[in-house]
N, C-alpha and C positions, 0 to 999 in steps of 0.2 A: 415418396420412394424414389424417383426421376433423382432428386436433389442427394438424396444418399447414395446412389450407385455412382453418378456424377461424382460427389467430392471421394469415393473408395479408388474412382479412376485414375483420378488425378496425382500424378506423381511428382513427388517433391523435389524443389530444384535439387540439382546437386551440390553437392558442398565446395566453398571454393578453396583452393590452395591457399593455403596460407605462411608464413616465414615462419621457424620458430630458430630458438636461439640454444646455441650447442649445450649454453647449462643446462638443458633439458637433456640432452642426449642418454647420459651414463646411464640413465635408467634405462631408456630406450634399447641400446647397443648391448646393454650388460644383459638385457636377455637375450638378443638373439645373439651376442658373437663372445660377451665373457667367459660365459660358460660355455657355450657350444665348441670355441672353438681349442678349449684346454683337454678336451677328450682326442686320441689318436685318429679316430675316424673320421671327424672333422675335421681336423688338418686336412688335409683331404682335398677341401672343396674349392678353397682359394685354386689350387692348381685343376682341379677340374673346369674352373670358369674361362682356368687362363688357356689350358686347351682351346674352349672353344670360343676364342677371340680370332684363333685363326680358322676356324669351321666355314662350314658356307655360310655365306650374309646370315641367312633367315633363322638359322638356325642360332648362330649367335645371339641374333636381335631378340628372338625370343627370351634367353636364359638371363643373358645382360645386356641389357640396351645402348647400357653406356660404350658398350665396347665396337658398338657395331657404326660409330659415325653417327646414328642420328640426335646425336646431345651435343650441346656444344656448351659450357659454364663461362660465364664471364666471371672474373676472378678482382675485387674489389679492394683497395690497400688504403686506408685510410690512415690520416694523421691522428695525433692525440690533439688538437687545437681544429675546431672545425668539420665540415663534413665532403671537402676537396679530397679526391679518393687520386694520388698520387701514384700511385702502383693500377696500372688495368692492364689485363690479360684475358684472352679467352683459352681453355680448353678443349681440345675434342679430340678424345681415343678412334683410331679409324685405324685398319689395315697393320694388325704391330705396333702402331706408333703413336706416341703423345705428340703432336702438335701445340706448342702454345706460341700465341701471336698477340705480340706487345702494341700496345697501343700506346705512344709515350703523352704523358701528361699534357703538354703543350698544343696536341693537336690541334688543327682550323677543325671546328665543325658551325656550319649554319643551323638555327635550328630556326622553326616559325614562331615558336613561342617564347623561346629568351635572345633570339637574333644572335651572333658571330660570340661563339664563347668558345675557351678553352675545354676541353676533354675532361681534366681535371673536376670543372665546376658542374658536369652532367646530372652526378648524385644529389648534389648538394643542392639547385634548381629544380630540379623534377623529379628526384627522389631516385631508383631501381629500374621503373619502367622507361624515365625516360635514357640512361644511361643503357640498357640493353636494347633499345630502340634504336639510337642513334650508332652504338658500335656497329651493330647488324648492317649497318647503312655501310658503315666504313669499310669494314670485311667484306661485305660482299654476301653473306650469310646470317641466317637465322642464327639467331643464342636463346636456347631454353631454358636457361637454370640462372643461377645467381650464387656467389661466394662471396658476401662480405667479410674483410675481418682488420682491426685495429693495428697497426705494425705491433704495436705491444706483444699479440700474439704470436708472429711471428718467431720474438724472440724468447717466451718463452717455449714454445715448442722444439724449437732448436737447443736450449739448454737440457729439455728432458731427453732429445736425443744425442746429448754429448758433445752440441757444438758443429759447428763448420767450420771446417782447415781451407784457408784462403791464405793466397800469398798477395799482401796488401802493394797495389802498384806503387804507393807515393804516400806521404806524408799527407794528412787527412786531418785540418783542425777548422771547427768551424762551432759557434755559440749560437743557440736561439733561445731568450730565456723564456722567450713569449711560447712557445713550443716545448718548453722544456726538454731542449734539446743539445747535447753536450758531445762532440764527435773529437777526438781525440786519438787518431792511429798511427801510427808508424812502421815503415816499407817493412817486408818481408815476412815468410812464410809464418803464420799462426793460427792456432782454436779460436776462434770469436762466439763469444758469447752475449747473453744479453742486450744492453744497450752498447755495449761494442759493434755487436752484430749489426744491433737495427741505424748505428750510424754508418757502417759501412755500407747499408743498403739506400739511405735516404742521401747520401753526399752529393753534392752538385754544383760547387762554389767550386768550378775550376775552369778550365780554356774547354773544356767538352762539356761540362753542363749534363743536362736530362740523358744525353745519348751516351756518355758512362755510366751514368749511373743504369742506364738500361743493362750497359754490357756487365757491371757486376750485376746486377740481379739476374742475369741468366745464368752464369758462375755459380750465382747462389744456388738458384734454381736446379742445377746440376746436380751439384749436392748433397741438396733433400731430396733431390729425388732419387741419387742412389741410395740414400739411407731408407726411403719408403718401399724401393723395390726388394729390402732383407724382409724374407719370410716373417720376422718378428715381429717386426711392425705393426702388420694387421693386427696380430694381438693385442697391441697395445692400444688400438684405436680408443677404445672410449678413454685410457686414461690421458690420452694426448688430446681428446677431446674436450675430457674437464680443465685440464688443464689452461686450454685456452679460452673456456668459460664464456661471459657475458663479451667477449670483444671477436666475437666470429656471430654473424647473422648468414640465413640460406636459405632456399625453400627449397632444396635438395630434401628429398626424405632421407630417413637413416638407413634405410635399402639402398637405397642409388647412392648416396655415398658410401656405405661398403663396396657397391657394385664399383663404380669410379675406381676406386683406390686401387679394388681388387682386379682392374684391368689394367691400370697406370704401373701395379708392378710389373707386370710381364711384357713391358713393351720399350721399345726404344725414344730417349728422347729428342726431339727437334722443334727448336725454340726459332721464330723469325721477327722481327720487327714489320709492322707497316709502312710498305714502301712511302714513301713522300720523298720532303725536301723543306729544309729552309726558310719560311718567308717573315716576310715583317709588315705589321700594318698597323699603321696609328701608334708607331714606336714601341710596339710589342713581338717578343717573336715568335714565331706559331711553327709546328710542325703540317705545314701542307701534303695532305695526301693526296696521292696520284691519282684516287678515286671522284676528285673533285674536277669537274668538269668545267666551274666558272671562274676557274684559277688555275687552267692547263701547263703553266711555263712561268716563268721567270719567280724574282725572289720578293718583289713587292717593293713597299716605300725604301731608301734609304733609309741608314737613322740617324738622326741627330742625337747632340751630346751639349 
């Protein structure tokens, strides 16, 4: 009897989080926001949350968490060749405002376990955990959540919502076949779509390198995000979710990502870069953050040619 009340006590761990992948979603979303939200009185709601984005903290933090500062998503941009996550950003809705803060590819970071690597290779090395480990370190802050997704996706989500009008600075041609990747633009105002788009997001083969292509991606970023912040959108969530199918990974639930979105429209954007600078070491050159202590100043080796 001892032995029976004992194992009725015992409470079973709890379940751990786990990632799932957005083809799963449409079933997911389709009950709670398909249908929910094509009725009058659900409209509704999106603007009720977005009220209470500006509430008092607690109150907010209760209804959406996302909206209240304490989430922050690192945001993952992966190539089609490999698992070097090219694109990294974090998230975090706080006060009104989207904050998103670029990590550019190139960064210095030390780690203990793979020693002096680029930013880029965090994923690809230690997988999620250690890429939101070592951000956290950069920023200066915690990142709870995780948004992986393939550039692929990018561009098609952008064609289901009709393109991004960018006025291309320069002439833009560059071959990778190994990448299958073909960029082909030319100056002046236009709709980019597809793999137009995602080469005007990936370009980098000029005298700026990684730090234009940061400043079109916030351009980009722009954007989509006024196109996220139209009412209709929301609606169209899960189908822009199939959409981008098996090339988006997250451990975001499908609540906290309505909840996200549904604070991201109602807020103002402000995009920053990671302060650093410039350095070169062992004829490579790195984005040195000012967060690093054991590399305060200067720009490191010359470089030979």
């Amino acid at each position: 009897m001892p032995e029976l009340l004992a194992r009725r006590q015992t409470a079973p761990p709890p379940p751990q989080r786990r990632p799932w992948r957005v083809a799963l979603l449409p079933f997911a979303l389709g009950l709670s926001l398909g249908y929910g939200l094509a009725s009058p009185a659900v409209r509704q709601v999106p603007s009720l949350l977005a009220g209470l984005i500006h509430a008092p903290r607690g109150i907010a933090a209760i209804v959406n968490p996302m909206a209240s500062g304490s989430r922050r998503v690192l945001i993952l941009g992966r190539d089609k060749v490999g698992d070097n996550t090219d694109v990294m950003f974090t998230v975090q809705v706080k006060d009104g405002i989207t904050l998103v803060t670029q990590v550019p590819r190139d960064t210095y970071v030390e780690t203990d376990q793979f020693g002096t690597i680029k930013a880029n290779a965090l994923f690809a090395l230690g997988g999620v955990d250690a890429a939101k480990d070592e951000v956290a370190k950069l920023i200066g802050a915690p990142v709870q959540r995780y948004f992986k997704l393939n550039l692929d996706a990018v561009a098609k989500v952008a064609d289901a919502l009709g393109g991004v009008e960018v006025d291309v600075p320069k002439r833009m041609y560059y071959v990778d076949n190994a990448q299958g990747l073909y960029i082909d633009l030319y100056p002046g105002p236009q709709v980019l779509r597809g793999e137009a788009l995602e080469g005007f997001l990936r370009f980098r083969h000029d005298e700026l390198g990684d730090l234009g292509r940061m400043d079109r991606q916030r351009l980009v970023m722009a954007k989509v995000f006024g196109k996220l912040a139209q009412p209709s959108t929301l609606t169209r969530l899960p189908e822009l979710l199939k959409i981008a199918g098996d090339d988006v990974l997250t451990d975001l639930s499908p609540l906290e990502m309505t909840q996200l979105l549904t604070a991201m429209a109602q807020t103002k954007l402000s995009s920053q870069r990671l302060p650093g600078r410039l350095y070169w070491q062992d004829n490579l050159s790195y984005w040195m953050p000012d967060t690093n202590t054991q590399h305060p100043t200067g720009s490191g080796e010359e470089t030979t040619h």
